[in-house]
C-alpha positions as CSV (number, residue, x, y, z in Angstrom):
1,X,-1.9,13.7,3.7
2,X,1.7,13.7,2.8
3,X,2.5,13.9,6.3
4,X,0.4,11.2,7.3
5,X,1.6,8.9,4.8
6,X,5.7,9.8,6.0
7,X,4.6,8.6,9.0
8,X,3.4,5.9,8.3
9,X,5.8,4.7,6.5
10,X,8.9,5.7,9.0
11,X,6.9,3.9,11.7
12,X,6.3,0.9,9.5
13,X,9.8,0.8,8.8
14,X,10.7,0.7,12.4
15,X,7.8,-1.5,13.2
16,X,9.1,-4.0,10.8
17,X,12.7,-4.1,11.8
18,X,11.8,-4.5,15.5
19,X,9.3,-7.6,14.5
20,X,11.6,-9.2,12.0
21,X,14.8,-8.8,14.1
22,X,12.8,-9.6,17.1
23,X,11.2,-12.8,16.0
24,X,14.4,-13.6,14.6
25,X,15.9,-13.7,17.9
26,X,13.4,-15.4,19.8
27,X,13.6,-17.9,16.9
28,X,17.2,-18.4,17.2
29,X,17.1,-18.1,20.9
30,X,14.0,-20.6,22.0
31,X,13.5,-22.6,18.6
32,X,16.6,-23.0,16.8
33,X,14.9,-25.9,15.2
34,X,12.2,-23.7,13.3
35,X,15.2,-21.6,11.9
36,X,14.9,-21.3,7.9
37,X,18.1,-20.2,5.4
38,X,15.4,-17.7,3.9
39,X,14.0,-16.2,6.4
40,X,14.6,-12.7,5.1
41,X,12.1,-12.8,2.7
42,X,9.3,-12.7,5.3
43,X,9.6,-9.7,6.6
44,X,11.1,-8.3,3.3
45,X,7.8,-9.3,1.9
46,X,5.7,-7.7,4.8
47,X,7.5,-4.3,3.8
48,X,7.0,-4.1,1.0
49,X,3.5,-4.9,0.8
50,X,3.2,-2.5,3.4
51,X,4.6,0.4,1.3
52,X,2.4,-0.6,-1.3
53,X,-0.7,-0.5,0.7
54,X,0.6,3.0,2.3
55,X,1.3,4.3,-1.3
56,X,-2.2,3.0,-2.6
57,X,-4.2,4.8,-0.1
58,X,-2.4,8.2,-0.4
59,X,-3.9,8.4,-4.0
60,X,-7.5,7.6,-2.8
61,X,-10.0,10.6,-3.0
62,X,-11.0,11.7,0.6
63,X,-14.3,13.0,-1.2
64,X,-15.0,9.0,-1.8
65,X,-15.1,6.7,1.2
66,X,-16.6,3.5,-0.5
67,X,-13.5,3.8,-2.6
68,X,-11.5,3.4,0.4
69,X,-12.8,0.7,1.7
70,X,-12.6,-1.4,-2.3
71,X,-8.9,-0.4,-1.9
72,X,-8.5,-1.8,1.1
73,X,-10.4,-5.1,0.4
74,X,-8.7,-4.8,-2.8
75,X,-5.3,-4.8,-1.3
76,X,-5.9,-7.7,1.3
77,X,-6.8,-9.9,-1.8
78,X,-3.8,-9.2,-3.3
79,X,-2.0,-10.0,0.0
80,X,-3.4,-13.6,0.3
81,X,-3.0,-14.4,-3.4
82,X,1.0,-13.7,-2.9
83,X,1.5,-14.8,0.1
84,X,0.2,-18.3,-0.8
85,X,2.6,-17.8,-4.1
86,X,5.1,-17.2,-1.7
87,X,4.6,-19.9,0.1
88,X,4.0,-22.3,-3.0
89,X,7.3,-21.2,-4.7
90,X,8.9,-21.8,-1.7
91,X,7.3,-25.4,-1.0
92,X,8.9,-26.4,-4.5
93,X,12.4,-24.7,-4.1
94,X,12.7,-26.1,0.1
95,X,10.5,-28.7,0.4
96,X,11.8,-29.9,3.8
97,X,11.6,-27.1,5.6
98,X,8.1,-25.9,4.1
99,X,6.5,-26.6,7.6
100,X,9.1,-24.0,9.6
101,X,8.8,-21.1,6.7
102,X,4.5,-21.5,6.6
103,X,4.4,-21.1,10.3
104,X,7.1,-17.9,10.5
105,X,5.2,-16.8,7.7
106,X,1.5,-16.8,9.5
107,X,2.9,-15.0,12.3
108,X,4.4,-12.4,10.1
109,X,1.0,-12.4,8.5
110,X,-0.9,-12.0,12.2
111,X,0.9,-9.4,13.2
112,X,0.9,-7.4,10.2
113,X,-2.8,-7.8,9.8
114,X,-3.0,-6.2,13.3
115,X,-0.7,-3.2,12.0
116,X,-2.3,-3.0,9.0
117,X,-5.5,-2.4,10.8
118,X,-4.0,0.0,12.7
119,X,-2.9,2.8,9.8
120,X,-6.4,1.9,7.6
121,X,-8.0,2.8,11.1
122,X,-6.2,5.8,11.8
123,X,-6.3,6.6,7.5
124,X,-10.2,6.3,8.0
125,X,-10.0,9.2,10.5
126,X,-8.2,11.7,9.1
127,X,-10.4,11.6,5.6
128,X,-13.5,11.4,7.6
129,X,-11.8,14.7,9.3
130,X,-10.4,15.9,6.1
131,X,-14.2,15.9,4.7
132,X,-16.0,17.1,8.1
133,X,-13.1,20.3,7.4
134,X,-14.5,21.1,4.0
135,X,-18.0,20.7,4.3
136,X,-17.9,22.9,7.1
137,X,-15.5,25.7,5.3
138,X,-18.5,25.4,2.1
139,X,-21.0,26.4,4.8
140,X,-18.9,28.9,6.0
141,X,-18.7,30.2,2.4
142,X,-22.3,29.9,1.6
């Protein structure tokens, strides 16, 4: 599992800095216009919420799949209640340019809910191959 989970996060890491530097300059190259002073806080946020999430599932028992699944519901909750904070906080600190930041922010949020997916996907596999592993090695004892 500890493997899985350095993966992970290495390929969330570089999956993050090619997005946020990538929509960065498609931003500044196509819509200069949309532009925000903060925008470093979006993907900041996204990575960190992603390390979170990564952490949060290396401590879930693979003996316990509905536990999984509360985690994971658990943890987009959590996701929606700060990203509206986010946003809110922002609307009363930049109130003109509210309109540009919500929109980066969505398709921040889009394409991390697509990567997100992706590693609870691929998480779901290896414990439901983790478990198929010892159930057969306690027939094997038996």
């Amino acid at each position: 599992m500890k493997k899985l989970t350095i993966y992970f996060l290495i390929v969330h890491t570089i999956m993050l800095s090619i997005t946020g530097f990538g929509i960065w300059f498609i931003v500044i190259k196509l819509f200069p216009e949309i532009m925000v002073d903060h925008y470093f806080i979006i993907p900041l946020f996204f990575y960190l919420m992603g390390i979170i999430f990564i952490s949060q599932f290396r401590r879930t028992p693979i003996s316990n799949p509905k536990k999984m699944v509360n985690l994971y519901m658990l943890m987009r909750m959590i996701k929606v209640f700060l990203s509206v904070t986010i946003i809110l906080i922002y609307s009363i600190l930049d109130k003109p340019n509210i309109r540009n930041f919500a929109i980066l922010f969505v398709v921040f949020y889009l394409i991390n809910l697509i990567w997100e997916t992706y590693i609870y996907m691929r998480m779901e596999l290896y414990y439901k191959y983790k478990d198929k592993q010892q159930k057969n090695a306690q027939k094997d004892i038996e």
